[in-house]
N, C-alpha and C positions, 0 to 999 in steps of 0.2 A: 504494500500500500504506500509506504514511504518514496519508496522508486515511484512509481509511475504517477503520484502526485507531484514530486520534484520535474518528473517528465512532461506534465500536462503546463505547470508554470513555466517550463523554458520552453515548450512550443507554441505557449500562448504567444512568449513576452518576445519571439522571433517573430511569430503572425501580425502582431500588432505596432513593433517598431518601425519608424518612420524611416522612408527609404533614404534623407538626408540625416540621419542619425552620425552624430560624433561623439565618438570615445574611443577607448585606447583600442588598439591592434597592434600585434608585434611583427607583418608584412608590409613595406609601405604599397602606396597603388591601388591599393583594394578598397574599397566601402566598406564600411563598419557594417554597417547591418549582412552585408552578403559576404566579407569573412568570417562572422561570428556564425553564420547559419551554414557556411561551408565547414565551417571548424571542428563548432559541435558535429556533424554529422561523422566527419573519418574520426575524428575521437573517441565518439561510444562505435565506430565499427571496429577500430583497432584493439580497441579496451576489450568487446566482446570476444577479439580473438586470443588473447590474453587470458581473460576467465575459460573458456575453450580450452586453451593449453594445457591450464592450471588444473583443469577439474578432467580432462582424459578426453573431453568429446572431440569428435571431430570437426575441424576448423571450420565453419561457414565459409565458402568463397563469396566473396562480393563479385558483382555484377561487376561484368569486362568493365561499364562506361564508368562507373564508382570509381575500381580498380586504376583507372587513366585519370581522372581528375582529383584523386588523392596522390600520384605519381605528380601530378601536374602542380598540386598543391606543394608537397615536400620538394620537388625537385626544382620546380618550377619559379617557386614565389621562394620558402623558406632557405631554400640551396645558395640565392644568390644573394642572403643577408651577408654582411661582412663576418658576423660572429661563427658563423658556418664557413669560411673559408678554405677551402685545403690548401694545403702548402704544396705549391705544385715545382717543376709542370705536369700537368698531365690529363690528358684525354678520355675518360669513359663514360662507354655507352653501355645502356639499358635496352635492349632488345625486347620489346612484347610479342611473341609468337602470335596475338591474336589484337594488334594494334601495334600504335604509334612507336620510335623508338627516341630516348631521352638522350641528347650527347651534353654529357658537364665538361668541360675546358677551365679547369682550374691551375692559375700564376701561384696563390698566396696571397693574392690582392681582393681577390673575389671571384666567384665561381660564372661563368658566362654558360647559360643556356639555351640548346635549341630542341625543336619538336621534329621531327618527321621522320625521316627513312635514312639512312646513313649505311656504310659497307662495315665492315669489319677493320680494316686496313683506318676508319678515320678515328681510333680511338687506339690507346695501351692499351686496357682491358674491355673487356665485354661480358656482361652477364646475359642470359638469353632465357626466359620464359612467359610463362603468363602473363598476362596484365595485373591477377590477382595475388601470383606469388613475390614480381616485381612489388607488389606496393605492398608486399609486409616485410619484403626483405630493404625496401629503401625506410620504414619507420622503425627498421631494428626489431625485426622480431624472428625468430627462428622458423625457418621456412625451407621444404625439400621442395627436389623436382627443379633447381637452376644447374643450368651451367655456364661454369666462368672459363675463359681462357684471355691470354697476355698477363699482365702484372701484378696478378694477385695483390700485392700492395697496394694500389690503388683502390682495391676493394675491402683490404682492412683499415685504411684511414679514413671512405664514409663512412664507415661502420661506428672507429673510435670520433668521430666529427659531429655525428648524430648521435650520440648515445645519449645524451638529455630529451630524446623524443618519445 
């Protein structure tokens, strides 16, 4: 009863927020109201994959387009905050076998992102799977069924880069 009346307050108090709404966010470029409604939502999906882990059930996969606009959220918006940095140089791509594919281009200065289609040869390392395993393996959660190849390194410093997620 607790849950899902905390849950009815935050969908109300989403529903009813004013589309020029200002208060904090920690993306810039985004609207307040539609990153706090994009926010919350990959938060209780990654959270649920978390209690999932935790209690034995079997992971829920999120929907391919979830799975792509929570990649697009972490990858996209929070990857190229300065605090997220990696110390580069260096090139990797996020392959989704059933969508878009993610290239970060990381100096140390900050991370530069693009969306589309990209070869193998434009990145050091490459990870390559789902769009759903892609996006619990980019918010740091333990996740089968990828494969990586080039610099391995490059995929254990997102790893240690993002572990506050």
């Amino acid at each position: 009863a607790w849950f899902h009346q905390g849950l009815e307050r935050l969908l109300d108090t989403l529903r009813t927020a004013s589309a020029d709404l200002q208060c904090f966010t920690f993306v810039s470029g985004v609207a307040p109201r539609e990153f706090w409604i994009r926010r919350q939502a990959h938060e209780t999906a990654i959270h649920r994959a978390d209690i999932e882990a935790a209690t034995g059930v079997s992971i829920t996969e999120v929907e391919c387009w979830f799975a792509q606009d929570g990649l697009s959220e972490v990858v996209g918006a929070f990857a190229r905050e300065p605090q997220f940095a990696l110390q580069g140089p260096g090139r990797l791509l996020l392959v989704a076998s059933d969508g878009p594919s993610w290239k970060i281009d990381f100096d140390g200065n900050g991370n530069q992102v693009s969306v589309g289609q990209f070869a193998a040869a434009d990145a050091d390392a490459v990870l390559y799977g789902t769009s759903d395993r892609l996006y619990r393996w980019a918010w740091n959660r333990p996740v089968d069924h990828l494969t990586a190849t080039g610099d391995l390194t490059l995929l254990r410093a997102w790893r240690q880069t993002v572990r506050l997620l």
